[in-house]
N, C-alpha and C positions, 0 to 999 in steps of 0.2 A: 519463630513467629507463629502465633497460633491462629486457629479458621476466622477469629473476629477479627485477629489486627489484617487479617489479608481481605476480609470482608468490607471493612471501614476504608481501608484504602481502594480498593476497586473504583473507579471512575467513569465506566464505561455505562453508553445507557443502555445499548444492545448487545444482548446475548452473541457472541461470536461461533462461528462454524469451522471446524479444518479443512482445509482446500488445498490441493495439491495442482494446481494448476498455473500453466507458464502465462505470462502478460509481454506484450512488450509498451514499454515506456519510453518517455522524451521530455524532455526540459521545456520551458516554454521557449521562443525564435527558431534558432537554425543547429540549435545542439543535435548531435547523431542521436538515434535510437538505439537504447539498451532494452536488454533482456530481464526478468525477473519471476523468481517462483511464489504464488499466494501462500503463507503460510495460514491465516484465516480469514474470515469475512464476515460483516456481519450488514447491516442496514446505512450503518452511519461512515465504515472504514473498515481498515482491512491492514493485515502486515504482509507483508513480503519480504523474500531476500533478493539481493543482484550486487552485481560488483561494480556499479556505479557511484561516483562519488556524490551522494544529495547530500543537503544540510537542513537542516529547518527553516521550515518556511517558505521553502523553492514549490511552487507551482506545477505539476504533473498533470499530466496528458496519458493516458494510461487505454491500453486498448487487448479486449481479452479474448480469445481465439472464438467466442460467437455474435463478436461483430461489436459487442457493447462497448462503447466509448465513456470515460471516467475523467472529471477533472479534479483534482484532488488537492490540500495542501500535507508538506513532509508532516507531520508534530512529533516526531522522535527518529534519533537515527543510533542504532548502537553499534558498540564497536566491533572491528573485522575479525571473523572466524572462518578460520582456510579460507581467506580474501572473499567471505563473505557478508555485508550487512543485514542486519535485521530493521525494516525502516517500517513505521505505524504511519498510516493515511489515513488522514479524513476527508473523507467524498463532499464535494461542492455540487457536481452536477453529471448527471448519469444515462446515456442515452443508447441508441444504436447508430451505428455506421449506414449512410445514405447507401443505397443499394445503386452502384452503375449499372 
């Protein structure tokens, strides 16, 4: 593959950042809380890994160690390496955590 055919396929609008940083996540209802590491970020979405089972199109609730709150939907899940996924997000809505 050379730099244009990977140019031409690129689809992304925002430039992405590496981010080594833990989230933890939830399904939408009464699903338990998992754990997951950012692999990058950008304005629009962001990838992570976690050993949770999402598929596409599942709804995320996503919450990052300085209080910001993310709603997101999956749009890619890839397959398990040493029982980890690689899952791409696209941010719906982006806020902070009400302060008690």
């Amino acid at each position: 593959m050379t730099d244009k055919t990977f140019a031409a396929t690129e689809q992304r609008r925002h430039p992405r950042s590496p981010v080594g940083v833990t989230l933890d996540l939830r399904l939408s209802g009464d699903a338990p809380h998992c754990r997951g590491t950012i692999s990058d970020l950008s304005r629009g979405g962001m990838t992570f890994q976690t050993d949770a089972l999402l598929e596409k199109g599942m709804t995320l609730h996503l919450k990052l160690p300085s209080d910001i709150e993310i709603r997101g939907e999956v749009r890619h899940v890839g397959a398990p390496v040493a029982g980890l996924r690689r899952c791409g997000i696209r941010f719906h809505k982006i806020g902070y955590a009400p302060v008690i």
